[in-house]
N, CA, C and O atoms as a GROMACS GRO file, in nm:
protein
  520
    1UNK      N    1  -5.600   6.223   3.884
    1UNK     CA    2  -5.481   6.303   3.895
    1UNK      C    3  -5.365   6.230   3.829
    1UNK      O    4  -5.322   6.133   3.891
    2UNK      N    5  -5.296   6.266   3.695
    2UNK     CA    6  -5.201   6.232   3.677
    2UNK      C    7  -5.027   6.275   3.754
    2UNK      O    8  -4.979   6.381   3.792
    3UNK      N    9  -5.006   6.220   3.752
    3UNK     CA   10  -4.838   6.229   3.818
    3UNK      C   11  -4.708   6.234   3.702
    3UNK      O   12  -4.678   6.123   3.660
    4UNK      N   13  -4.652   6.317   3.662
    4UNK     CA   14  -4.576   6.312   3.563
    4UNK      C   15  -4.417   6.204   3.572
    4UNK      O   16  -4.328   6.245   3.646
    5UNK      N   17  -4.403   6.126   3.525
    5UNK     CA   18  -4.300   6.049   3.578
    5UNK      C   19  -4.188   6.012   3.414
    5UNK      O   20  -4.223   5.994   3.297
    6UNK      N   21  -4.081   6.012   3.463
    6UNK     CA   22  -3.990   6.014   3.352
    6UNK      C   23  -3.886   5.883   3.362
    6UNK      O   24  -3.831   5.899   3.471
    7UNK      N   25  -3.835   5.769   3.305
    7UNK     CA   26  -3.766   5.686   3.353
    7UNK      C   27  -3.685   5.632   3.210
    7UNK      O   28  -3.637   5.700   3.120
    8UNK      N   29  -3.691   5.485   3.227
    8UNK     CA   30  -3.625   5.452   3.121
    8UNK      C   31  -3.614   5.311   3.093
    8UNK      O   32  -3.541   5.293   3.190
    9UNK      N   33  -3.625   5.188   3.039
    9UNK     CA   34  -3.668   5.062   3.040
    9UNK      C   35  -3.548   4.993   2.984
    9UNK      O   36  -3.484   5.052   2.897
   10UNK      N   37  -3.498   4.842   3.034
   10UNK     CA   38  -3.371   4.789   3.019
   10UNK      C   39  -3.413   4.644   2.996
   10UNK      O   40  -3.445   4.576   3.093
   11UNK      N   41  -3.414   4.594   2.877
   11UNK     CA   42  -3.447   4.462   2.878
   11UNK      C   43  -3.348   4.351   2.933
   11UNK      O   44  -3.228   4.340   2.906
   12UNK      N   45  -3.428   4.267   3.022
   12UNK     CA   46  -3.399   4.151   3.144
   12UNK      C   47  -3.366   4.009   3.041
   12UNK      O   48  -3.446   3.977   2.953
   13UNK      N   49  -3.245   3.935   3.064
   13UNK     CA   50  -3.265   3.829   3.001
   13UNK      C   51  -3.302   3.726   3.118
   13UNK      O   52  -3.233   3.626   3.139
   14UNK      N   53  -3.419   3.759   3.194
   14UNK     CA   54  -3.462   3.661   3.296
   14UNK      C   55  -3.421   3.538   3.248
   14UNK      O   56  -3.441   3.522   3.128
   15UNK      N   57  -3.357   3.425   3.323
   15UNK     CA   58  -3.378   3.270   3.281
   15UNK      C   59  -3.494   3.224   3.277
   15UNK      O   60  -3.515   3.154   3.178
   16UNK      N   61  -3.603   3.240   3.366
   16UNK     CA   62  -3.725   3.176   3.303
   16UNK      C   63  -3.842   3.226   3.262
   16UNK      O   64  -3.947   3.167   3.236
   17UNK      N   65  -3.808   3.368   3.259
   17UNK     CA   66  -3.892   3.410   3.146
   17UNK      C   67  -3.861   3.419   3.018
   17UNK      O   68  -3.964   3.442   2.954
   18UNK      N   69  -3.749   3.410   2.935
   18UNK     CA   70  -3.727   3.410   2.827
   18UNK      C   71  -3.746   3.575   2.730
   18UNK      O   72  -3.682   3.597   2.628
   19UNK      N   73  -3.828   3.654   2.780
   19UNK     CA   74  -3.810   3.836   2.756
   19UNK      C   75  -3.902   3.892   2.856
   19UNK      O   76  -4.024   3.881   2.859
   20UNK      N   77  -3.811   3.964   2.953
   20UNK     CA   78  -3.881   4.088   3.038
   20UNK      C   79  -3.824   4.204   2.988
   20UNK      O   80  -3.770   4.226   2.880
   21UNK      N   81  -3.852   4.298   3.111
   21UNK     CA   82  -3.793   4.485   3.095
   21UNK      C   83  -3.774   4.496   3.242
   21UNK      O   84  -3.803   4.396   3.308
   22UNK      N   85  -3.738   4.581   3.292
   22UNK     CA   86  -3.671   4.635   3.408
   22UNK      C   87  -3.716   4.813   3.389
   22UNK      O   88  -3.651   4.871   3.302
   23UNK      N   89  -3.820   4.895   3.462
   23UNK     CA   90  -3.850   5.021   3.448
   23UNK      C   91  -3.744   5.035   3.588
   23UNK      O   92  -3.734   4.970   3.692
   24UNK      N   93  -3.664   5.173   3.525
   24UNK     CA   94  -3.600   5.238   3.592
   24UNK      C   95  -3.659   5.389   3.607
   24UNK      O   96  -3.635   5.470   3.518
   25UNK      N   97  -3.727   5.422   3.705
   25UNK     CA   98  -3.780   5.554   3.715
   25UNK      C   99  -3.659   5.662   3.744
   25UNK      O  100  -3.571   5.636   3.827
   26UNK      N  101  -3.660   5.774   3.674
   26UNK     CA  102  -3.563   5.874   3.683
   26UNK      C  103  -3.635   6.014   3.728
   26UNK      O  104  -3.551   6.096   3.766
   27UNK      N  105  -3.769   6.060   3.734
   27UNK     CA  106  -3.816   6.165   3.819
   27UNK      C  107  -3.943   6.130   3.844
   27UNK      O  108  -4.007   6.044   3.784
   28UNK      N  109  -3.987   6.212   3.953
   28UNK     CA  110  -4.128   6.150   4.023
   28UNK      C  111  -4.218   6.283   4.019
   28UNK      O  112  -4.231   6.341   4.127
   29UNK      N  113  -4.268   6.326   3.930
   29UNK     CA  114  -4.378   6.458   3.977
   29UNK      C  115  -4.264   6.593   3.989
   29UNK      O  116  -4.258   6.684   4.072
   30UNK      N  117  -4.173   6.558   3.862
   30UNK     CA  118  -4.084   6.671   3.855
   30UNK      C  119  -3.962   6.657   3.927
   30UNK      O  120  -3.865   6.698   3.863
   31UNK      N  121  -3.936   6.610   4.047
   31UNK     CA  122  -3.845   6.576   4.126
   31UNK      C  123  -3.773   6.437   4.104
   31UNK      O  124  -3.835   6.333   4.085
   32UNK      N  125  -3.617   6.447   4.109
   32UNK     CA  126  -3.523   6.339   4.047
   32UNK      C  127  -3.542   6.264   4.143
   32UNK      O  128  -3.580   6.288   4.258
   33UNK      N  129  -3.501   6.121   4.063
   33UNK     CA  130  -3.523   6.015   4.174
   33UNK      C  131  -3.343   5.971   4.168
   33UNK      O  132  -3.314   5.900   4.071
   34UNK      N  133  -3.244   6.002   4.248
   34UNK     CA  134  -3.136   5.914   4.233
   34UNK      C  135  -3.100   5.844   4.330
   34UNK      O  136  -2.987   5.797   4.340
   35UNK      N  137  -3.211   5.824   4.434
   35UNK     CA  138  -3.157   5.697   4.527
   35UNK      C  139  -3.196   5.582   4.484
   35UNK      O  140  -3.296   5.589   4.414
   36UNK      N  141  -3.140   5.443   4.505
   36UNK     CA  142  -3.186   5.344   4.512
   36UNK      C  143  -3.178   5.268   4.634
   36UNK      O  144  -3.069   5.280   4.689
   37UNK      N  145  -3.289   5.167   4.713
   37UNK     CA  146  -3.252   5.105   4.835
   37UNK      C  147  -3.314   4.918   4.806
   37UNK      O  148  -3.381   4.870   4.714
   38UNK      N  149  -3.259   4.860   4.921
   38UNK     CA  150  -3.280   4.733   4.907
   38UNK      C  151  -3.340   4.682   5.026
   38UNK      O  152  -3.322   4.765   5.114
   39UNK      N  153  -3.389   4.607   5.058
   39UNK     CA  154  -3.426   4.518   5.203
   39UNK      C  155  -3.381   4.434   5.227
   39UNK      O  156  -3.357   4.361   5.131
   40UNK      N  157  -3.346   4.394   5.341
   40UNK     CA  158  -3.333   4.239   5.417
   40UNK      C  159  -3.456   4.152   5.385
   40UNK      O  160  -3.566   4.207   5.392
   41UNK      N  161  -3.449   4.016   5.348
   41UNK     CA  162  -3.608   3.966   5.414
   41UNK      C  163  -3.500   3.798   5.408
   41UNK      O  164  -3.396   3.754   5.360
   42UNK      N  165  -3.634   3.754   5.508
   42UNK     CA  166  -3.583   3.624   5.601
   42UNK      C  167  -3.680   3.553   5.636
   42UNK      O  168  -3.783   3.606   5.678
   43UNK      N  169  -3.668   3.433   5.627
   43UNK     CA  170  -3.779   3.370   5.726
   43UNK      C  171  -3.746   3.203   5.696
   43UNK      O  172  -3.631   3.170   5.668
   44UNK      N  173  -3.848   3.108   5.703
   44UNK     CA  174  -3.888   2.967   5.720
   44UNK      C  175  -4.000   2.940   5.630
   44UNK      O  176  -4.049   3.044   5.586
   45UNK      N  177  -4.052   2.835   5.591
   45UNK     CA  178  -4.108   2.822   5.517
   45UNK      C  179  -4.222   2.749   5.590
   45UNK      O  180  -4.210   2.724   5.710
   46UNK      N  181  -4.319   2.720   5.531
   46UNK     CA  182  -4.408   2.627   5.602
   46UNK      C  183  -4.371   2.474   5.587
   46UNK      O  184  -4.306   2.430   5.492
   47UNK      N  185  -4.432   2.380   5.717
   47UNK     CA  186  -4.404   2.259   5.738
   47UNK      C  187  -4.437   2.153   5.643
   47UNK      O  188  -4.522   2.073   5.682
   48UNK      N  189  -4.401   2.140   5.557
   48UNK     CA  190  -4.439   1.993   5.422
   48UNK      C  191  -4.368   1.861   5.389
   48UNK      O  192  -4.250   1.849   5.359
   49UNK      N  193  -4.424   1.802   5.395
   49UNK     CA  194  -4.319   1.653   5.335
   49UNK      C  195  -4.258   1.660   5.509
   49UNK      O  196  -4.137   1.637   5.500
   50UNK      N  197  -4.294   1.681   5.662
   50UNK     CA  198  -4.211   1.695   5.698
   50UNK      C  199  -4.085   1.741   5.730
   50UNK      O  200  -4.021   1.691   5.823
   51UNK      N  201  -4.039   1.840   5.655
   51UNK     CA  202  -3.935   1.938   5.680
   51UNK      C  203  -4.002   2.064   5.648
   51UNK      O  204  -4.112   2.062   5.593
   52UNK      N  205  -3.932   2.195   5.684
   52UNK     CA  206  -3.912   2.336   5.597
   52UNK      C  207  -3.791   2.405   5.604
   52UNK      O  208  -3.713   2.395   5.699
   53UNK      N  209  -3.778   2.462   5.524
   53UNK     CA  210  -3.649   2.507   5.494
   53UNK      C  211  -3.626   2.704   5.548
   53UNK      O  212  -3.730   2.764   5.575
   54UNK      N  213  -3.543   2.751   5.554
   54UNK     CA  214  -3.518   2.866   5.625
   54UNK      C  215  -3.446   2.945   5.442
   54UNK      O  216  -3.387   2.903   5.342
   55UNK      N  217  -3.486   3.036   5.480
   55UNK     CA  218  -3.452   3.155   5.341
   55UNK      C  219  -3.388   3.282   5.376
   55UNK      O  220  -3.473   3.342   5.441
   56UNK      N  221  -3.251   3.376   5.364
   56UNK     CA  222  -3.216   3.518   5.407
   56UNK      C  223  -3.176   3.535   5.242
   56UNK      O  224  -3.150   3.445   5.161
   57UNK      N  225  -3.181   3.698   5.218
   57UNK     CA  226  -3.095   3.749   5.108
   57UNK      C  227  -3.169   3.897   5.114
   57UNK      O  228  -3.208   3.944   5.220
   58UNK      N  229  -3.179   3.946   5.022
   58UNK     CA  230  -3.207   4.118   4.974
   58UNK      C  231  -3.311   4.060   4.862
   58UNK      O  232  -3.328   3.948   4.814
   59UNK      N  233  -3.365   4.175   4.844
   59UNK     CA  234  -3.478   4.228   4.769
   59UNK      C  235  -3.384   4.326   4.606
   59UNK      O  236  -3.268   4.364   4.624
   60UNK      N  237  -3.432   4.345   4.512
   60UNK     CA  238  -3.395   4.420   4.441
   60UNK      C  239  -3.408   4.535   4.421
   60UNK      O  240  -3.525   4.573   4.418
   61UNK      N  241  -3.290   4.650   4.398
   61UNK     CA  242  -3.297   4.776   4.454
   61UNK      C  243  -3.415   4.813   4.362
   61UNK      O  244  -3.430   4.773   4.246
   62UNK      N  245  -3.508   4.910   4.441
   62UNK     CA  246  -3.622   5.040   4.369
   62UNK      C  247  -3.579   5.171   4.421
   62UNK      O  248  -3.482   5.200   4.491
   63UNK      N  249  -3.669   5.242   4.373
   63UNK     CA  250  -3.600   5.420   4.396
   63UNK      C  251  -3.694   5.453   4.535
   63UNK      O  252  -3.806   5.409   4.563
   64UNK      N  253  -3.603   5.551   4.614
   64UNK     CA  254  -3.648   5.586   4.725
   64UNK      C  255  -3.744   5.726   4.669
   64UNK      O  256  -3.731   5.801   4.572
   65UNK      N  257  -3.852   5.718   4.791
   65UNK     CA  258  -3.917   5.855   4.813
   65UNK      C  259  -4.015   5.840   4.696
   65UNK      O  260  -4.053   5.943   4.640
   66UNK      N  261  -4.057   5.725   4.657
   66UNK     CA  262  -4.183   5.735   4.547
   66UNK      C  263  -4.254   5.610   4.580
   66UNK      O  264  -4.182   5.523   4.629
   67UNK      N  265  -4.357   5.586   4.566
   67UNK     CA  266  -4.442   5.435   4.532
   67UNK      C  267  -4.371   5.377   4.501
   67UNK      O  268  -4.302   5.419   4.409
   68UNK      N  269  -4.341   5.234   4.564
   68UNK     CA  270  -4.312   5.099   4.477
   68UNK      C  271  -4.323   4.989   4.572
   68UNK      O  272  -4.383   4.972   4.678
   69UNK      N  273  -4.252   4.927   4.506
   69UNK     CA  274  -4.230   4.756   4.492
   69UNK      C  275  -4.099   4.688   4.492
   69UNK      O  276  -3.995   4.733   4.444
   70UNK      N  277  -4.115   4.554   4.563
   70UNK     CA  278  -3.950   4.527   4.524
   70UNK      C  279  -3.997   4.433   4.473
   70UNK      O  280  -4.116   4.413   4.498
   71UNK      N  281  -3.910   4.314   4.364
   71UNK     CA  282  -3.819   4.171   4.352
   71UNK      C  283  -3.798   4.108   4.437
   71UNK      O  284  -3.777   4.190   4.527
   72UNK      N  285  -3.788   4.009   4.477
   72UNK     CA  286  -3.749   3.892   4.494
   72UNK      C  287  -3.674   3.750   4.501
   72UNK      O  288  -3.764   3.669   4.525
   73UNK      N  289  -3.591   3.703   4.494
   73UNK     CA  290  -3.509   3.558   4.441
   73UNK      C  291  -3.439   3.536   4.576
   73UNK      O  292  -3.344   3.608   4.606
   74UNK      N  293  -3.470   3.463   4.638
   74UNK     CA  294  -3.408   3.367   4.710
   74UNK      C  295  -3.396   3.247   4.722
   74UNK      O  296  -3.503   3.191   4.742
   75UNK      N  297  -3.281   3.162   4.717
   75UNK     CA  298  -3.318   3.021   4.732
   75UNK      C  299  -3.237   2.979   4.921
   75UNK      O  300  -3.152   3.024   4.997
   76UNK      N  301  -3.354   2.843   4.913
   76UNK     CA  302  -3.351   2.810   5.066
   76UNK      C  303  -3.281   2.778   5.103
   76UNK      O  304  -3.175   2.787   5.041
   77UNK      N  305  -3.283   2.724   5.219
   77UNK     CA  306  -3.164   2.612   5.260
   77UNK      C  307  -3.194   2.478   5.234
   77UNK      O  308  -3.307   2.431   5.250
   78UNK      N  309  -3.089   2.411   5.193
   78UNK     CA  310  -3.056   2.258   5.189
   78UNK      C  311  -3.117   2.205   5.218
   78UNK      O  312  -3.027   2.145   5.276
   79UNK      N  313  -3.235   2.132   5.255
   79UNK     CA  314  -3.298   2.043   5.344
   79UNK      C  315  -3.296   1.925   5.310
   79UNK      O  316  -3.203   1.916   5.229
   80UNK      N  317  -3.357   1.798   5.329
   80UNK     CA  318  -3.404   1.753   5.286
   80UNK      C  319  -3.380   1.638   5.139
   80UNK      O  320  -3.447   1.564   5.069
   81UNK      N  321  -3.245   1.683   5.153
   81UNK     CA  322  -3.149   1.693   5.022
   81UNK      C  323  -3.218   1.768   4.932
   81UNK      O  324  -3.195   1.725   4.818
   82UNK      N  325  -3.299   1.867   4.932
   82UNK     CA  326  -3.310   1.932   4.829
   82UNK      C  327  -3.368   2.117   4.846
   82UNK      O  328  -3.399   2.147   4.962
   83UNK      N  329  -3.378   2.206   4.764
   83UNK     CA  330  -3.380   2.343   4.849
   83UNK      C  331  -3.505   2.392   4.759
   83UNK      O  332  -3.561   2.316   4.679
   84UNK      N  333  -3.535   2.495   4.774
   84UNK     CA  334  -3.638   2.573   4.649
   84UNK      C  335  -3.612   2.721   4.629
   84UNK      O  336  -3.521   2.779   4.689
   85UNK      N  337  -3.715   2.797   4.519
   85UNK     CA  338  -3.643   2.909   4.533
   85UNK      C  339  -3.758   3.002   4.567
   85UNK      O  340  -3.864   2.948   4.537
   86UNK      N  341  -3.773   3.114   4.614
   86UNK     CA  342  -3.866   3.176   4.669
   86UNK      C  343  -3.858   3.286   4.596
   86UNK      O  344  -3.748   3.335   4.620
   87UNK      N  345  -3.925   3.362   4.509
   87UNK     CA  346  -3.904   3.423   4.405
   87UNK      C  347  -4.076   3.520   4.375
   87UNK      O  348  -4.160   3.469   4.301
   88UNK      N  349  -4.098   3.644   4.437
   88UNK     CA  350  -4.178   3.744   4.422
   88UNK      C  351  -4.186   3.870   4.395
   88UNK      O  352  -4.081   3.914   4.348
   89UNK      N  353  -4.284   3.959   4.408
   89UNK     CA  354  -4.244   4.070   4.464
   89UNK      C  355  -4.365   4.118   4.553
   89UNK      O  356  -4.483   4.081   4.551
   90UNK      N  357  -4.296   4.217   4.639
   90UNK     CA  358  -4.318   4.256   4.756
   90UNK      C  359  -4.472   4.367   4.728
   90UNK      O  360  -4.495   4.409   4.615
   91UNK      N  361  -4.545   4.393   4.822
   91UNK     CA  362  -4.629   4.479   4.849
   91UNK      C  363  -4.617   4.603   4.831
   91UNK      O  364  -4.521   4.637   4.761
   92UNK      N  365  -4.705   4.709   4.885
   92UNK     CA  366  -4.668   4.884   4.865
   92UNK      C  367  -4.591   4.885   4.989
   92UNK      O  368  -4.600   4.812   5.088
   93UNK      N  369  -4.518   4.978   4.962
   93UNK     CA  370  -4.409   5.015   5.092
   93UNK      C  371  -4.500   5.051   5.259
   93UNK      O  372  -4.603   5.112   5.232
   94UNK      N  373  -4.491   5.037   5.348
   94UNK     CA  374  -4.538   5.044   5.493
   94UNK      C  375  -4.473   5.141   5.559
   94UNK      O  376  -4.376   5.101   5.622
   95UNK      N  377  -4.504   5.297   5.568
   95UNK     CA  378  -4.422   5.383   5.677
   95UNK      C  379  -4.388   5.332   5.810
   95UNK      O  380  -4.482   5.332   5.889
   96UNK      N  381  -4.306   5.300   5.841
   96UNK     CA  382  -4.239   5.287   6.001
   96UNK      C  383  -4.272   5.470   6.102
   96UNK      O  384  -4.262   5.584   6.059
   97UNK      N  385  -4.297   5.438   6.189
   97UNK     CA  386  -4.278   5.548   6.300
   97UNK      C  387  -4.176   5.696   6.262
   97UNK      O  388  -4.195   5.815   6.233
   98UNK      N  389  -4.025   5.571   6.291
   98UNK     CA  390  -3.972   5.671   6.315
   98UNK      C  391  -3.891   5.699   6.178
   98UNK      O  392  -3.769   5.717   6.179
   99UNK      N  393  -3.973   5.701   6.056
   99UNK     CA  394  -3.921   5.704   5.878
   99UNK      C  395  -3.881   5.555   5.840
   99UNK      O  396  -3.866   5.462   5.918
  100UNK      N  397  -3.871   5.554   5.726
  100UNK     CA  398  -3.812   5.413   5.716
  100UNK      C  399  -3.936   5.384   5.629
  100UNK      O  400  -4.025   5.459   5.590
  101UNK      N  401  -3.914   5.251   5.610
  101UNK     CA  402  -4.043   5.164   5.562
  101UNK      C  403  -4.033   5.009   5.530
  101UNK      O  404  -3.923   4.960   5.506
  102UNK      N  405  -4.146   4.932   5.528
  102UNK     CA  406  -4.111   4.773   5.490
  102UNK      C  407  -4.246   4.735   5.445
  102UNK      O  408  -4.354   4.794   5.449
  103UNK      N  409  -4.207   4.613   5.400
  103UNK     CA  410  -4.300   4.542   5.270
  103UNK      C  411  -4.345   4.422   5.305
  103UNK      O  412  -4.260   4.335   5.326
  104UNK      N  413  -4.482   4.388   5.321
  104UNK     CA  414  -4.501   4.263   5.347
  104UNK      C  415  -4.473   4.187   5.211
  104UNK      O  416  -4.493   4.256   5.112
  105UNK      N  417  -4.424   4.037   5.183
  105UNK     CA  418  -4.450   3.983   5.100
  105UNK      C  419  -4.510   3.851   5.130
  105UNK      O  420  -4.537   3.822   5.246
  106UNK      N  421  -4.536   3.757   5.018
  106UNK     CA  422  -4.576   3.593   5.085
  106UNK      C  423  -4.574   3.524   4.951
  106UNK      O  424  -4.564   3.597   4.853
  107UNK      N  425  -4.582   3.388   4.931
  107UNK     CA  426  -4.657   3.330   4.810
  107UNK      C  427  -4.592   3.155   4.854
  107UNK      O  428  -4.586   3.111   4.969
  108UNK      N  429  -4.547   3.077   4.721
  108UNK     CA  430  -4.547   2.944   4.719
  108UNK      C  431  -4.393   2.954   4.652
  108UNK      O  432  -4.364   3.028   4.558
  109UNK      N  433  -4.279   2.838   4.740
  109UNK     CA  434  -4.198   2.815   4.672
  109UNK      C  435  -4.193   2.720   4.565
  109UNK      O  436  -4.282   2.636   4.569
  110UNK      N  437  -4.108   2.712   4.464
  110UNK     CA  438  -4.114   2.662   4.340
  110UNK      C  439  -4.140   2.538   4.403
  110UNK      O  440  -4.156   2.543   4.525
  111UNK      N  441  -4.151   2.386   4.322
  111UNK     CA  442  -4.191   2.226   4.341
  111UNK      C  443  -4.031   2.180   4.366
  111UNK      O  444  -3.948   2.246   4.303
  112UNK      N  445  -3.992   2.099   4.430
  112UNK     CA  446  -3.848   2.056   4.410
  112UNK      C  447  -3.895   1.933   4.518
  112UNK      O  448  -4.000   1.918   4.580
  113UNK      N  449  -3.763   1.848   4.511
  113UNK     CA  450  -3.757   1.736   4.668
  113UNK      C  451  -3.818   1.567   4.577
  113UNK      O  452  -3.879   1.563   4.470
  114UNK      N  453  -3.775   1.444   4.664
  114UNK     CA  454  -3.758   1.312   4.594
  114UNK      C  455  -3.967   1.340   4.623
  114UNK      O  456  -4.026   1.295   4.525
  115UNK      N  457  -4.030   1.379   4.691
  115UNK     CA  458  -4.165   1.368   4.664
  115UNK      C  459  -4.188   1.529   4.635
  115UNK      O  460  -4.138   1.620   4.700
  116UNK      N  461  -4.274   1.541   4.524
  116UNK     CA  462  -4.215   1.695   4.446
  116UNK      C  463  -4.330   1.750   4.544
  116UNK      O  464  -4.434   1.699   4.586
  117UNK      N  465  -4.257   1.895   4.567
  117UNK     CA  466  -4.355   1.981   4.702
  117UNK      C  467  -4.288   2.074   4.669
  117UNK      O  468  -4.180   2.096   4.614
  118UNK      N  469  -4.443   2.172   4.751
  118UNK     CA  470  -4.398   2.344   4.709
  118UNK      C  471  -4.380   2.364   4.865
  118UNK      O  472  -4.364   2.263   4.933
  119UNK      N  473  -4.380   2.515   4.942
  119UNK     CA  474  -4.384   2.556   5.048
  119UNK      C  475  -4.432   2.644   5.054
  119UNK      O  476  -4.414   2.717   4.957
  120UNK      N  477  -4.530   2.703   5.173
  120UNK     CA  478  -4.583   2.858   5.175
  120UNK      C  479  -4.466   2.929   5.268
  120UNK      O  480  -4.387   2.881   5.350
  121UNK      N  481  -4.490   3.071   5.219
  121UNK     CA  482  -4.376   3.181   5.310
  121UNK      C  483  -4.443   3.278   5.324
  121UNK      O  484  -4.556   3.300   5.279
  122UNK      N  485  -4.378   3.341   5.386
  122UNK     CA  486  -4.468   3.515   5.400
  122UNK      C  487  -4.375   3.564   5.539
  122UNK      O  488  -4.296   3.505   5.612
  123UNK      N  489  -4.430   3.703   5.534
  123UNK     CA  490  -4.371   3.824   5.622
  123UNK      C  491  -4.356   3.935   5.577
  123UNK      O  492  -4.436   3.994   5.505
  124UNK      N  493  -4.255   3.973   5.612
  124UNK     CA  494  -4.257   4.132   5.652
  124UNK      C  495  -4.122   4.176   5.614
  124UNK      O  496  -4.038   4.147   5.699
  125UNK      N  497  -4.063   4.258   5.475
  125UNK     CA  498  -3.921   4.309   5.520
  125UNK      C  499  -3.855   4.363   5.637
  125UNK      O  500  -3.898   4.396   5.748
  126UNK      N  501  -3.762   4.365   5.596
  126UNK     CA  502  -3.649   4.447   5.741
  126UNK      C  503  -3.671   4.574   5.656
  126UNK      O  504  -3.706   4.566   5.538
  127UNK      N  505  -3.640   4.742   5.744
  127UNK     CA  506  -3.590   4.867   5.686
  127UNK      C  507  -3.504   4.826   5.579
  127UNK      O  508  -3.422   4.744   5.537
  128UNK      N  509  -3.580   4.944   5.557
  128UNK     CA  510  -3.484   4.981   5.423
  128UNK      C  511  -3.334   5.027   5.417
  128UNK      O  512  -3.297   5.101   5.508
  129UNK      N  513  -3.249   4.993   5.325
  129UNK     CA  514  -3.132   4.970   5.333
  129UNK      C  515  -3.041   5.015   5.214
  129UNK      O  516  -3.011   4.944   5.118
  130UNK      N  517  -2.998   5.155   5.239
  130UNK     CA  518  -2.970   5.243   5.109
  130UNK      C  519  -2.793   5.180   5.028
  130UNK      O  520  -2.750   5.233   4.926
   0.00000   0.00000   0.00000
């Protein structure tokens, strides 16, 4: 079954990728897409080198009411004298009960610190947040 979808592509001067794109979807199966929403996500990192560090910020906005995905970039807290950055993207969206929805994500923070170390993370967004 194809799905007819109409959007539009914006090239990213990511810093460490050096050339991405950014798809901006503009209708979903005929129907306009003009919301965009964002998430909370938060958490701690796993225990390494003896410390872990704690992470809050938002997710990057996607369009409501269709399939997707979010972005990622957070950097941690201070620890340790040194922080990392936590940088993914998120899962398929998760219906909540009562509407709504959230995203598990997880992976490895970048290497940083005087003995070089990564960290594991993971969880669960907060609702969505128009």
């Amino acid at each position: 079954m194809e799905i007819p979808i109409t959007g539009f592509v914006v090239h990213s001067n990511d810093s460490e990728s050096g050339h991405s794109h950014v798809l901006f979807i503009t209708s979903w199966d005929g129907k306009p897409v003009t919301r965009t929403h964002v998430h909370p996500i938060a958490g701690k990192t796993s225990i390494d080198v003896g410390h872990f560090h704690h992470y809050a910020g938002k997710t990057e906005p996607a369009p409501s009411g269709v399939p997707h995905v979010h972005n990622y970039h957070v950097k941690t807290s201070f620890d340790d004298q040194h922080d990392h950055i936590v940088k993914g993207t998120t899962g398929p969206a998760i219906p909540l009960p009562n509407g709504g929805h959230y995203h598990y994500f997880e992976g490895c923070t970048t290497i940083n610190g005087r003995i070089p170390h990564a960290h594991r993370y993971g969880g669960k967004t907060g609702d969505e947040e128009c």
